[in-house]
Biotite code that builds the C-alpha atoms (Angstrom):
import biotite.structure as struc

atoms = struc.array([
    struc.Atom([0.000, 0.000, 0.000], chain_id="A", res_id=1, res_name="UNK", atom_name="CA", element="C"),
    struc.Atom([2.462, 2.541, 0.534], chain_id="A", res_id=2, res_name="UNK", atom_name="CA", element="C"),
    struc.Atom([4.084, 4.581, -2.082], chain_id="A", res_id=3, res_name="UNK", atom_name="CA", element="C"),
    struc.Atom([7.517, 5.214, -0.418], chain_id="A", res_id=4, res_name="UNK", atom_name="CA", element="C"),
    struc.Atom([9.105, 3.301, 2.374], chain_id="A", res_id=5, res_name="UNK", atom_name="CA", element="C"),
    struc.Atom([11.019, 6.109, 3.714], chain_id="A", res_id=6, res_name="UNK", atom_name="CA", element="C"),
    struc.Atom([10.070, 7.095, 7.083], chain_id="A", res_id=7, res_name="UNK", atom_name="CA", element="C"),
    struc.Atom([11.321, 10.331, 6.482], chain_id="A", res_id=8, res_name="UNK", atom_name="CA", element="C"),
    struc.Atom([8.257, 11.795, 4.603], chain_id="A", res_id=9, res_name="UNK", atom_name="CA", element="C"),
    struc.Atom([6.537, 15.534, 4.557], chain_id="A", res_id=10, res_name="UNK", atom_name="CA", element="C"),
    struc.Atom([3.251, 14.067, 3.219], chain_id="A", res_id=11, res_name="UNK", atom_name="CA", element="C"),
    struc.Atom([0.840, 11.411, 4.082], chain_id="A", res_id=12, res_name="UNK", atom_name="CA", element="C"),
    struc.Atom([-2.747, 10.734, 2.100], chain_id="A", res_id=13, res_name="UNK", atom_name="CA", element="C"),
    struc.Atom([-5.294, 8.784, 2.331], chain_id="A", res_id=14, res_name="UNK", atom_name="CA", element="C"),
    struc.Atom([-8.638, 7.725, 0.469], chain_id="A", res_id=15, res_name="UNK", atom_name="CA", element="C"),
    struc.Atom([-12.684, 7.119, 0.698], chain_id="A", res_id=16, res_name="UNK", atom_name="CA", element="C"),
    struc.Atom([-14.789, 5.506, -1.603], chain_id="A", res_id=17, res_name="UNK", atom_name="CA", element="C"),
    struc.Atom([-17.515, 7.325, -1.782], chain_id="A", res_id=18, res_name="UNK", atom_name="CA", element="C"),
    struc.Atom([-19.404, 6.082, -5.403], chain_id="A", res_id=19, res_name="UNK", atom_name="CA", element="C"),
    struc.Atom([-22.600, 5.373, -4.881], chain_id="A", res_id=20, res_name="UNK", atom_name="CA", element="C"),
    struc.Atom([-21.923, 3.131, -8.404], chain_id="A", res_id=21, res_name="UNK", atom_name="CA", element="C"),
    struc.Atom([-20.987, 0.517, -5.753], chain_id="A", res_id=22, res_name="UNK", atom_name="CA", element="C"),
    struc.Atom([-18.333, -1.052, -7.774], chain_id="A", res_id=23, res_name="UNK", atom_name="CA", element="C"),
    struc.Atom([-14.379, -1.777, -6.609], chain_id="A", res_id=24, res_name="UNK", atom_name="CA", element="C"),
    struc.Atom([-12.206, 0.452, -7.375], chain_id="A", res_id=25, res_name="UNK", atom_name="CA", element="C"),
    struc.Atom([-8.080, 0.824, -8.137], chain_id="A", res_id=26, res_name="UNK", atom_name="CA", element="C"),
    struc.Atom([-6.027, 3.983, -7.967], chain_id="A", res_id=27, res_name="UNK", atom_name="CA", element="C"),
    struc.Atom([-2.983, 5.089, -9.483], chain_id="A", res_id=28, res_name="UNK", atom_name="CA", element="C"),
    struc.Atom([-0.276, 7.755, -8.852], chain_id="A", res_id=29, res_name="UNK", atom_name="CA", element="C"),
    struc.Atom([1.712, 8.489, -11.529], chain_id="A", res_id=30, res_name="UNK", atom_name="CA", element="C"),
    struc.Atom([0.172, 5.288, -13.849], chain_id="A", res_id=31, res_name="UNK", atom_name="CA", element="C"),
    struc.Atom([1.731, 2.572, -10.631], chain_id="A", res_id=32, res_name="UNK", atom_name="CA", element="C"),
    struc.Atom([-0.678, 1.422, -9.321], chain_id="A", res_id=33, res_name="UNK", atom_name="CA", element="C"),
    struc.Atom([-1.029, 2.146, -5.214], chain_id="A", res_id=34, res_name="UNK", atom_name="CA", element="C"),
    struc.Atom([-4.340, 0.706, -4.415], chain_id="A", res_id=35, res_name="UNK", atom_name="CA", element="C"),
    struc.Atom([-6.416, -2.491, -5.969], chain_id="A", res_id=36, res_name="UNK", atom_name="CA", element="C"),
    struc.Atom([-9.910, -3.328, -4.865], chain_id="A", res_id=37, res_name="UNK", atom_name="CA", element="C"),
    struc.Atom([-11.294, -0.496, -2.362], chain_id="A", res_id=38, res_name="UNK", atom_name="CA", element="C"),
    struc.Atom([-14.658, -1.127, -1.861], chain_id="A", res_id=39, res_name="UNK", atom_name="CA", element="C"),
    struc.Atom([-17.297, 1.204, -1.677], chain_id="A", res_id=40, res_name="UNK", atom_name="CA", element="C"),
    struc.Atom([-17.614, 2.733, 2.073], chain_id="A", res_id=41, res_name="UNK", atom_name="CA", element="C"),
    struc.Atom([-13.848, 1.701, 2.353], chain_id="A", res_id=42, res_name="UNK", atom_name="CA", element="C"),
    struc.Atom([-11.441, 3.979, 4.043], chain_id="A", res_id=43, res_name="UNK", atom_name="CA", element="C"),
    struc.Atom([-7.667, 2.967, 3.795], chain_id="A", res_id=44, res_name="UNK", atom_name="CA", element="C"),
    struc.Atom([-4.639, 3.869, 5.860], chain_id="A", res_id=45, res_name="UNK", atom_name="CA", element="C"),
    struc.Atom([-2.588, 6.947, 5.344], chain_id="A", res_id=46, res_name="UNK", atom_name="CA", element="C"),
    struc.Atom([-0.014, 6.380, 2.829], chain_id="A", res_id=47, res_name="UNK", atom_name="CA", element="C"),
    struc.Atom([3.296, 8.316, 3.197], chain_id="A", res_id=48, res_name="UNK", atom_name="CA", element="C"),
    struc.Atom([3.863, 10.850, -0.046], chain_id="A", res_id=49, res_name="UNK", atom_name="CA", element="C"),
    struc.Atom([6.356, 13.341, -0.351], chain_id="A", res_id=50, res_name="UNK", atom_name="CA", element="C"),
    struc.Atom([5.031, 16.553, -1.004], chain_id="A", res_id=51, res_name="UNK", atom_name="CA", element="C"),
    struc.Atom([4.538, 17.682, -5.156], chain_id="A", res_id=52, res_name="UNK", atom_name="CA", element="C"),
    struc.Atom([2.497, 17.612, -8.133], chain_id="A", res_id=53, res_name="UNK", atom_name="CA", element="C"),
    struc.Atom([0.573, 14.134, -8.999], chain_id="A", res_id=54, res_name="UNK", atom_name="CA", element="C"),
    struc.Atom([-1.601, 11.970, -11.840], chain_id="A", res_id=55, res_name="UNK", atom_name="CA", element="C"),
    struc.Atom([-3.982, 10.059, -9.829], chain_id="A", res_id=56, res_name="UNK", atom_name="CA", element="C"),
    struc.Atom([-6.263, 8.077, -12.000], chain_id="A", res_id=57, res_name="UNK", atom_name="CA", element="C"),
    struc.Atom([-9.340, 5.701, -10.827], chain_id="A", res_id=58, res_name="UNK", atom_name="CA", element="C"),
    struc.Atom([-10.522, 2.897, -12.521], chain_id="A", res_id=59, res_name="UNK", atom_name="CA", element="C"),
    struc.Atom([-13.252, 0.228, -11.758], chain_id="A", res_id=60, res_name="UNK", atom_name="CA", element="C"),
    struc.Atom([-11.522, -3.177, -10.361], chain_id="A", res_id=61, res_name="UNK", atom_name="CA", element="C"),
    struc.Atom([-13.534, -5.624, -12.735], chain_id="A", res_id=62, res_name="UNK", atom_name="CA", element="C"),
    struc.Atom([-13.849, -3.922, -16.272], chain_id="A", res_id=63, res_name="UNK", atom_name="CA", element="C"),
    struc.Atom([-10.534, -1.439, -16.019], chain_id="A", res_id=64, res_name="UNK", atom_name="CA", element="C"),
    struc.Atom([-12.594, 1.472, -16.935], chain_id="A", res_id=65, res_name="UNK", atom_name="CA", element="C"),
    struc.Atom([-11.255, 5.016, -15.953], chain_id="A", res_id=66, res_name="UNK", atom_name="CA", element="C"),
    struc.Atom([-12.970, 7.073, -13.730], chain_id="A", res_id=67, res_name="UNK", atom_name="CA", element="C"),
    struc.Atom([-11.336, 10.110, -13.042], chain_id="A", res_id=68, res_name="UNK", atom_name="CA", element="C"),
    struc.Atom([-7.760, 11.462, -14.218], chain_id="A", res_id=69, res_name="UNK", atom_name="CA", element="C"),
    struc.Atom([-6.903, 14.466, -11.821], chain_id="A", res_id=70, res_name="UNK", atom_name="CA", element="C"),
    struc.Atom([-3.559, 16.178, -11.104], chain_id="A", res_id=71, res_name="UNK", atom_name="CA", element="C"),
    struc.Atom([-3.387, 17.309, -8.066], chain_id="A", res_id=72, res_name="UNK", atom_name="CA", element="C"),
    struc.Atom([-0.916, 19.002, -5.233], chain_id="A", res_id=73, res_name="UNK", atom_name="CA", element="C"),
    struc.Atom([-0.012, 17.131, -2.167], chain_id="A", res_id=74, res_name="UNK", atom_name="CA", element="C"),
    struc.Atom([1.536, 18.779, 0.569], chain_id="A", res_id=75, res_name="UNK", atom_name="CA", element="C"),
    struc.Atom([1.051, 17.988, 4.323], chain_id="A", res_id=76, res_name="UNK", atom_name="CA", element="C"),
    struc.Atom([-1.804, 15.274, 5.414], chain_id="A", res_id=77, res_name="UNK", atom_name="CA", element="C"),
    struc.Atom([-4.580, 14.899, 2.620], chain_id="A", res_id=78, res_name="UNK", atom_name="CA", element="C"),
    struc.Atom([-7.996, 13.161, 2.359], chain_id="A", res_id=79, res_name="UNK", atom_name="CA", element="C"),
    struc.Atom([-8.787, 11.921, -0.988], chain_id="A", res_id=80, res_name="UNK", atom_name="CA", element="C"),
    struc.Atom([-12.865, 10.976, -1.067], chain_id="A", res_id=81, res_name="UNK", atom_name="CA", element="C"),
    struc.Atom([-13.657, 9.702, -4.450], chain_id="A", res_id=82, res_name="UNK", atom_name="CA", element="C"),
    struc.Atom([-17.460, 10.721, -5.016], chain_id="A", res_id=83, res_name="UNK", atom_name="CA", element="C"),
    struc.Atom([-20.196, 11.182, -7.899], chain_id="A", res_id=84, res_name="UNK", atom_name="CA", element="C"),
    struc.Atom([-22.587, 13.945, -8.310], chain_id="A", res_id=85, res_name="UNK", atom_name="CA", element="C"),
    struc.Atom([-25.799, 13.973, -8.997], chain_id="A", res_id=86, res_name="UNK", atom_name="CA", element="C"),
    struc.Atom([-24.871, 13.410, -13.003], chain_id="A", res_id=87, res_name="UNK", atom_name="CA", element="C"),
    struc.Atom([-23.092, 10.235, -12.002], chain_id="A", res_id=88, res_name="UNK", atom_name="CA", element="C"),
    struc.Atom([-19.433, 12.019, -12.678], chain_id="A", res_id=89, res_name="UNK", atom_name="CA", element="C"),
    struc.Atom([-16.543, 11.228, -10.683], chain_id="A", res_id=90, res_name="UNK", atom_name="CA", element="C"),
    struc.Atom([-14.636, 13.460, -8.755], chain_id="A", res_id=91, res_name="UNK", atom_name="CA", element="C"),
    struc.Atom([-11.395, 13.575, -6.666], chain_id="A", res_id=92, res_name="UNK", atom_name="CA", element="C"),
    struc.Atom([-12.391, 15.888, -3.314], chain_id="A", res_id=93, res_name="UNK", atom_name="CA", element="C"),
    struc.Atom([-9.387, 16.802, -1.965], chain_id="A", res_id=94, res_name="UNK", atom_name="CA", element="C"),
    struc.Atom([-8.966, 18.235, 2.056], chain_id="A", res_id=95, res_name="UNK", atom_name="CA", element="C"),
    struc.Atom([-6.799, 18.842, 4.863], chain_id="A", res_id=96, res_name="UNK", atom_name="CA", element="C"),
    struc.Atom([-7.074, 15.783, 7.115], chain_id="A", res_id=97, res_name="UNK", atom_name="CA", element="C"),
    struc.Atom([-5.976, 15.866, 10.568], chain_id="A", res_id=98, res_name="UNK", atom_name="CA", element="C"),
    struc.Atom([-2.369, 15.127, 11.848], chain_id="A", res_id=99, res_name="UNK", atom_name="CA", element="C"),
    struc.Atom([-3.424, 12.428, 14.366], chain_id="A", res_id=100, res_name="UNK", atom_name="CA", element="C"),
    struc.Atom([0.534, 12.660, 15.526], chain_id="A", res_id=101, res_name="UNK", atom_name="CA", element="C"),
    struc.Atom([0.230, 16.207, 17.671], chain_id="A", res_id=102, res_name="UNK", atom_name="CA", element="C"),
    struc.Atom([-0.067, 15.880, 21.298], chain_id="A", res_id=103, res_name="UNK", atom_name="CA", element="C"),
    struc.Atom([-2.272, 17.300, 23.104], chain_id="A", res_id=104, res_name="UNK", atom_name="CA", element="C"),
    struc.Atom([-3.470, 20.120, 25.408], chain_id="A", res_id=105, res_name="UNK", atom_name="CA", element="C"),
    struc.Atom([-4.000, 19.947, 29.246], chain_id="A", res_id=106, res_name="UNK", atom_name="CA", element="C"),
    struc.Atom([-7.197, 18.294, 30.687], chain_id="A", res_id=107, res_name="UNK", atom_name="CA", element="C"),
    struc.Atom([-9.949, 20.491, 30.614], chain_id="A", res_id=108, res_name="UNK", atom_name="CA", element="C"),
    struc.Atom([-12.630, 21.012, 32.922], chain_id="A", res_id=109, res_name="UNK", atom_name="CA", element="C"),
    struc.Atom([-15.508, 18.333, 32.386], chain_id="A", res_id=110, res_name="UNK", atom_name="CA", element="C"),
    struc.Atom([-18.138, 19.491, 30.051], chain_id="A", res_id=111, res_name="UNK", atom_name="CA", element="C"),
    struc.Atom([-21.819, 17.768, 29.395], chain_id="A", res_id=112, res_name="UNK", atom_name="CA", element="C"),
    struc.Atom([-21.464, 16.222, 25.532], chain_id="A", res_id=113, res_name="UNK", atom_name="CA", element="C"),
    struc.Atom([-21.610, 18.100, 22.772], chain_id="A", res_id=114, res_name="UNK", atom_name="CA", element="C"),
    struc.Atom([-22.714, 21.296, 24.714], chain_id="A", res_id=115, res_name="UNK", atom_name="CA", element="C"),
    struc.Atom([-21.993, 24.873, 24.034], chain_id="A", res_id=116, res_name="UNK", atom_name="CA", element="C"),
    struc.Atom([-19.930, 26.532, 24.115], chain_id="A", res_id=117, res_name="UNK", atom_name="CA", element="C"),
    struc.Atom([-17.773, 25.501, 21.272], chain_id="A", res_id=118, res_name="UNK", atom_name="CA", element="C"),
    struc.Atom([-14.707, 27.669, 21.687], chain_id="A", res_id=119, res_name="UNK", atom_name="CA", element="C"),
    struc.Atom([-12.463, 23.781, 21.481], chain_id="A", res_id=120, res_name="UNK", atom_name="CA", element="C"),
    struc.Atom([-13.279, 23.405, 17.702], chain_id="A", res_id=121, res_name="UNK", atom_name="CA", element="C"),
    struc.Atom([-10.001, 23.043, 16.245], chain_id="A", res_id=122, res_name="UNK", atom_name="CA", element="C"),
    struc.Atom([-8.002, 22.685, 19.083], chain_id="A", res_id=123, res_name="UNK", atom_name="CA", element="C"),
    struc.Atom([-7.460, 18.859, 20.781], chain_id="A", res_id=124, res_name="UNK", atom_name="CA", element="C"),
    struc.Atom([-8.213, 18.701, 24.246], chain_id="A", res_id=125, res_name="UNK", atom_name="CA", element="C"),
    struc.Atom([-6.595, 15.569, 26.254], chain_id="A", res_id=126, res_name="UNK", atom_name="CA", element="C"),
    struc.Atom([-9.469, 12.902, 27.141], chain_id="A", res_id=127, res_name="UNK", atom_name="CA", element="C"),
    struc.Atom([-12.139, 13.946, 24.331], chain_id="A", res_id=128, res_name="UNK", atom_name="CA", element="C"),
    struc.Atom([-12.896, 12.973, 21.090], chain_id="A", res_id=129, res_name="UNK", atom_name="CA", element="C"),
    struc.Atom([-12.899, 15.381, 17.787], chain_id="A", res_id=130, res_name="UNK", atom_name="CA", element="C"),
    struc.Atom([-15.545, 14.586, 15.465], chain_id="A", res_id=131, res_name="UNK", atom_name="CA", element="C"),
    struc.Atom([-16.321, 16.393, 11.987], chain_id="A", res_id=132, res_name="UNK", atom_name="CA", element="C"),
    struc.Atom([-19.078, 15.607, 9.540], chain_id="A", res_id=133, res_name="UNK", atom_name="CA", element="C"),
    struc.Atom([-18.744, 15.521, 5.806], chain_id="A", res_id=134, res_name="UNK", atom_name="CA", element="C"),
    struc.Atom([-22.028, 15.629, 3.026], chain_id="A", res_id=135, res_name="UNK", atom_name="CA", element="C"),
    struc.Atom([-21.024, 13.387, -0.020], chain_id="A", res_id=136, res_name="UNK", atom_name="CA", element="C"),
    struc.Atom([-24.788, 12.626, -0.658], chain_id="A", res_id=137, res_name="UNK", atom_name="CA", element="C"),
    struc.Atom([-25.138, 14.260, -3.891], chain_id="A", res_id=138, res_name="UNK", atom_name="CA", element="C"),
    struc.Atom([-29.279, 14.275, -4.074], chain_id="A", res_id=139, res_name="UNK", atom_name="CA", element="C"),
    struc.Atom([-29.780, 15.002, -0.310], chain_id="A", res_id=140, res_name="UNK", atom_name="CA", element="C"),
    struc.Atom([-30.443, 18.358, 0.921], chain_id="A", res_id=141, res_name="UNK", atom_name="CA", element="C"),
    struc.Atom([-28.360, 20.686, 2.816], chain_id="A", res_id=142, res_name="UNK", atom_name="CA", element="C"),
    struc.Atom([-28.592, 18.958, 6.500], chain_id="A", res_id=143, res_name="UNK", atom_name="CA", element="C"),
    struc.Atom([-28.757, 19.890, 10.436], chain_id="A", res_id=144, res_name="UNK", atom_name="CA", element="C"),
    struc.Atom([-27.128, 16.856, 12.699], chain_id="A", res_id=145, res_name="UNK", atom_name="CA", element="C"),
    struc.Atom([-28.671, 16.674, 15.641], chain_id="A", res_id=146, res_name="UNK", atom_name="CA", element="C"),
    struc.Atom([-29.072, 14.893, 19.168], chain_id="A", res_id=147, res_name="UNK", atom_name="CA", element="C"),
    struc.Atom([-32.602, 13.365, 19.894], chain_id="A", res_id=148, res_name="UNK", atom_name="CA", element="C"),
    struc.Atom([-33.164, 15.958, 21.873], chain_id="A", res_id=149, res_name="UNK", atom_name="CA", element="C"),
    struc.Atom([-32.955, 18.451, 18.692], chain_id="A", res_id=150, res_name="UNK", atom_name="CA", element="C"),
    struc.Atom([-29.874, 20.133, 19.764], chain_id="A", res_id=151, res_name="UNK", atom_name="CA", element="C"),
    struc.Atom([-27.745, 21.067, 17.064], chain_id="A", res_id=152, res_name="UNK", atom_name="CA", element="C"),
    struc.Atom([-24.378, 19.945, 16.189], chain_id="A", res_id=153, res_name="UNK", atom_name="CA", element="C"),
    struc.Atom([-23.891, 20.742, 12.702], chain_id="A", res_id=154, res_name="UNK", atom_name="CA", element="C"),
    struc.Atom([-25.939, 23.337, 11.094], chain_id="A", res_id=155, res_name="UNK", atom_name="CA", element="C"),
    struc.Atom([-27.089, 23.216, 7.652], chain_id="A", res_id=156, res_name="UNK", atom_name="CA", element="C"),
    struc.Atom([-24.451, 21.598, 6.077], chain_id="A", res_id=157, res_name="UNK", atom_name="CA", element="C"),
    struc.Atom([-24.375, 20.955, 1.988], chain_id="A", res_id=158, res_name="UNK", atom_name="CA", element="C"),
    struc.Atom([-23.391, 18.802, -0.464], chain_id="A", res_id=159, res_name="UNK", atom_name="CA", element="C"),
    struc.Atom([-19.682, 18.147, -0.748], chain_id="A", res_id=160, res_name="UNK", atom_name="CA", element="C"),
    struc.Atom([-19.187, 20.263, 2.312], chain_id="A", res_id=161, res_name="UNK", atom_name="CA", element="C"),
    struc.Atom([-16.967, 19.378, 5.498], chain_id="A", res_id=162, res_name="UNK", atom_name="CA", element="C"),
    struc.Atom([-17.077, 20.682, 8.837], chain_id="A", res_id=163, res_name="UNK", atom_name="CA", element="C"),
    struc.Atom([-14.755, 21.856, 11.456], chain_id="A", res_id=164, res_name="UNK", atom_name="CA", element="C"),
    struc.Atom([-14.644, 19.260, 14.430], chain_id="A", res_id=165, res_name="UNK", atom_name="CA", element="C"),
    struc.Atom([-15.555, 20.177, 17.366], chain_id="A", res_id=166, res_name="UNK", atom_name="CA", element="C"),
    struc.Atom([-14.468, 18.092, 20.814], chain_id="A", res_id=167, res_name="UNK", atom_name="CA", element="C"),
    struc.Atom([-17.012, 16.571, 22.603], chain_id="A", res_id=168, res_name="UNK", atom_name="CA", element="C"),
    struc.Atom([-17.076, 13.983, 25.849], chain_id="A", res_id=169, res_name="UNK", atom_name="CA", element="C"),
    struc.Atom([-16.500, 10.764, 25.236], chain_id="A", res_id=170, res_name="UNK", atom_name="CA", element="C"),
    struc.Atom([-19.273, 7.976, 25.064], chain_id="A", res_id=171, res_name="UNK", atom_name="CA", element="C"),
    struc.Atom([-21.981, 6.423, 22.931], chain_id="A", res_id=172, res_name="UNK", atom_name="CA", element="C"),
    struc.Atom([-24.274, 8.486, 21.244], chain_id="A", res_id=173, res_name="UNK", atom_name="CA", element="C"),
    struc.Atom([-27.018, 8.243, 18.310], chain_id="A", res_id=174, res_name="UNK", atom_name="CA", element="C"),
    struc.Atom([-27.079, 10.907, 16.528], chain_id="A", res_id=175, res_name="UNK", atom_name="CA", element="C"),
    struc.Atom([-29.704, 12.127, 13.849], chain_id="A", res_id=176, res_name="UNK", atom_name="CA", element="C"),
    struc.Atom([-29.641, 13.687, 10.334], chain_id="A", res_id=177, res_name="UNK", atom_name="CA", element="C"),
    struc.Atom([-32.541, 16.313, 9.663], chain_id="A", res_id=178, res_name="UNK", atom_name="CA", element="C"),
    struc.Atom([-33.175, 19.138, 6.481], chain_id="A", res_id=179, res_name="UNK", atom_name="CA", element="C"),
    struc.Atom([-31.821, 22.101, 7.332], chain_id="A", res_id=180, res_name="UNK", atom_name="CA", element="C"),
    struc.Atom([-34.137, 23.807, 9.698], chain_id="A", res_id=181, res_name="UNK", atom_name="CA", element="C"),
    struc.Atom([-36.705, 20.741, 10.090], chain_id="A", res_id=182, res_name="UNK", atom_name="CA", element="C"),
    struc.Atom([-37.655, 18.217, 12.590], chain_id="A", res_id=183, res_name="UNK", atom_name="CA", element="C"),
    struc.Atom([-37.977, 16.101, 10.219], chain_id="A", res_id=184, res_name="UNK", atom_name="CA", element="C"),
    struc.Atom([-35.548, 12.888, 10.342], chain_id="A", res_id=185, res_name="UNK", atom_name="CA", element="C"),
    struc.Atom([-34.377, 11.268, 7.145], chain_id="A", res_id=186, res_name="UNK", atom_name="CA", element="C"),
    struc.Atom([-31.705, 9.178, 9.105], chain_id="A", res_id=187, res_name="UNK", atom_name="CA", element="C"),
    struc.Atom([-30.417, 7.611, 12.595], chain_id="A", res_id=188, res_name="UNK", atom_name="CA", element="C"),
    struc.Atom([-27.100, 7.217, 13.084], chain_id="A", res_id=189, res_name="UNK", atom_name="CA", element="C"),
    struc.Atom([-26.978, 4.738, 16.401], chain_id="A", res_id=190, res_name="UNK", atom_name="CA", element="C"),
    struc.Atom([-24.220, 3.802, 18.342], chain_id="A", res_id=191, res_name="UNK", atom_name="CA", element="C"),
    struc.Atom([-21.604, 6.245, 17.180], chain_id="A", res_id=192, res_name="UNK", atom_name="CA", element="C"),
    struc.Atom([-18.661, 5.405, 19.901], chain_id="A", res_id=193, res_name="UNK", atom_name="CA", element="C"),
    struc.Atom([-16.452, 8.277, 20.782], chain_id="A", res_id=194, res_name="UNK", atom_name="CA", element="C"),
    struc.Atom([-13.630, 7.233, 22.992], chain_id="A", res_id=195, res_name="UNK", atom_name="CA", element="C"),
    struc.Atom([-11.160, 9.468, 24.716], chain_id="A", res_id=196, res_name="UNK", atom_name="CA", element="C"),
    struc.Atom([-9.117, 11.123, 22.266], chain_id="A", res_id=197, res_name="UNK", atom_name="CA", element="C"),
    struc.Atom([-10.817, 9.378, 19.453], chain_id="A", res_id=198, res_name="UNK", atom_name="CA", element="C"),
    struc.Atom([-10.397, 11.776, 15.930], chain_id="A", res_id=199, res_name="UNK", atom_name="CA", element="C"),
    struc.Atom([-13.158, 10.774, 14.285], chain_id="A", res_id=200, res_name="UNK", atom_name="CA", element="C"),
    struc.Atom([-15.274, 11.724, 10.690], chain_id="A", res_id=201, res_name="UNK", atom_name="CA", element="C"),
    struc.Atom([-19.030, 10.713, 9.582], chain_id="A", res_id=202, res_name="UNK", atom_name="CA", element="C"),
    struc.Atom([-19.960, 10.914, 6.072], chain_id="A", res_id=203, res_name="UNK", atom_name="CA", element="C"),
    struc.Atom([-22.914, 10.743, 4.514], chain_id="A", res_id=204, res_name="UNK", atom_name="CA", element="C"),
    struc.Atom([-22.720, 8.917, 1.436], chain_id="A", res_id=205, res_name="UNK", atom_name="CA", element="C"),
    struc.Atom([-25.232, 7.246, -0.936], chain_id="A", res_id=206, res_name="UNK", atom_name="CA", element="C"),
    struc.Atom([-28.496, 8.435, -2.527], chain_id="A", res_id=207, res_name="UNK", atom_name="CA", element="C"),
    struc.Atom([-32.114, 9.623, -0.785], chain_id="A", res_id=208, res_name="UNK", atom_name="CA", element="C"),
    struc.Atom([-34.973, 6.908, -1.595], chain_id="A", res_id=209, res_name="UNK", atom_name="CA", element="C"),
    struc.Atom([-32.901, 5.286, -4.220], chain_id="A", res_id=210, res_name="UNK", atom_name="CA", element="C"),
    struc.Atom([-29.809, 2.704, -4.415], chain_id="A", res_id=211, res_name="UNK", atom_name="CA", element="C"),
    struc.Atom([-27.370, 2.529, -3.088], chain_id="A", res_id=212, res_name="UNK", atom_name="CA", element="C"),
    struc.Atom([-29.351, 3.712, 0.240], chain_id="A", res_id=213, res_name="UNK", atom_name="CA", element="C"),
    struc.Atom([-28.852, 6.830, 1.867], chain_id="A", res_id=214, res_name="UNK", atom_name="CA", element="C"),
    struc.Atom([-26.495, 6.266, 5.266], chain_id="A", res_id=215, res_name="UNK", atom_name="CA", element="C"),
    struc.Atom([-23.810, 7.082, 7.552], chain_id="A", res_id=216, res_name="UNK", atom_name="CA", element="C"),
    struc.Atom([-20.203, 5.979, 7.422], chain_id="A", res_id=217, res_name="UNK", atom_name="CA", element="C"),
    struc.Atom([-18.223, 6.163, 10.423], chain_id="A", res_id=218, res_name="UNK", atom_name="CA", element="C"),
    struc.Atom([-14.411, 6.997, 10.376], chain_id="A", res_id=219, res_name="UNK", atom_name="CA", element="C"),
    struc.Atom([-12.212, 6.472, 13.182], chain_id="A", res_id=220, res_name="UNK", atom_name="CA", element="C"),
    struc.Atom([-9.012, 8.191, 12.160], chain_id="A", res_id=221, res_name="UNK", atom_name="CA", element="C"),
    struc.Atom([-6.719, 6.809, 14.881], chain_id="A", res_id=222, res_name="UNK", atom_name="CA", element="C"),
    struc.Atom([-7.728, 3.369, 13.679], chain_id="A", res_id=223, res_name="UNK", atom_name="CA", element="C"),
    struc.Atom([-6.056, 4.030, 10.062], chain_id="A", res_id=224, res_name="UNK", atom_name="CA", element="C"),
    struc.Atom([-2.780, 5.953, 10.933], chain_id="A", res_id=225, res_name="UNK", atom_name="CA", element="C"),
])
């Protein structure tokens, strides 16, 4: 999986799968191939990359067909979701990604989950968890994500748009997807585990009242470094 064995490397990336075609998929930097068979809803490890201009192409696993052909500049840590829009086009989405290796600050004071205020976001705080949400549902609506209660985490939230994280107490929590300004819930997300210190990211991927189904995918970040 990795594209250079040194360990003395500026860059690190990583990719999502993200197309709602559901098919396998293999990626290429520079025409070698780096990844073979990432399934959809698959998120791989970070893969060291020294920082500079690169070809990535995607093709489908089974029939070789090509996807996307992007160049694109990689410096620091990098998420690469591969996603469709609404036409069924495939694109590279390229982000900063957190650097799961800085240490963090001092305890702080307890705090009741996910309550205000939310001066933390951005900032790791020893014995939470960071958590960030990111839209790659290309037919769903701009979206609030909520507690059961209705309290707001994330407030209307677009397509192909990604959050800040904010830190929040550890524990279990469900957690519910809602149109912007609504009470309306178009998804449950239950049993989202947040553990101390946990740097974590939920998508939402797939297509509203159509295939494949509309739903949450859970990244723990720690768990691919």
């Amino acid at each position: 999986m990795y594209y250079y064995n040194s360990i003395e490397q500026p860059g690190r990336i990583r990719f999502v799968n993200a197309l709602f075609m559901g098919q396998p998929i293999d990626i290429y930097i520079n025409d070698r191939p780096i990844l073979r068979g990432l399934n959809y809803r698959q998120a791989t490890q970070f893969i060291p990359i020294p920082n500079g201009m690169y070809n990535v192409k995607v093709y489908t696993t089974n029939s070789n067909n090509l996807l996307a052909n992007q160049n694109i500049n990689i410096e620091g840590n990098k998420l690469i979701t591969i996603t469709q829009d609404a036409t069924g086009a495939v694109m590279l989405n390229i982000t900063e990604d957190v650097s799961v290796d800085q240490g963090f600050m001092p305890q702080m004071p307890p705090q009741q989950p996910f309550m205000p205020p939310f001066e933390t976001r951005d900032t790791t705080v020893s014995g939470r968890a960071r958590v960030r949400f990111i839209h790659f549902s290309p037919n769903a609506p701009a979206v609030d994500i909520t507690l059961p209660n209705g309290m707001v985490l994330f407030r209307n939230i677009p397509y192909r748009t990604i959050t800040d994280y904010i830190n929040v107490a550890s524990g279990t929590y469900t957690l519910q997807v809602r149109p912007t300004g609504t009470d309306q819930v178009v998804l449950t997300i239950p049993d989202v585990v947040l553990n101390p210190n946990d740097v974590s990211t939920i998508y939402a991927i797939g297509l509203v009242n159509s295939t494949p189904m509309f739903e949450a995918l859970v990244v723990n970040e720690r768990s691919l470094v």
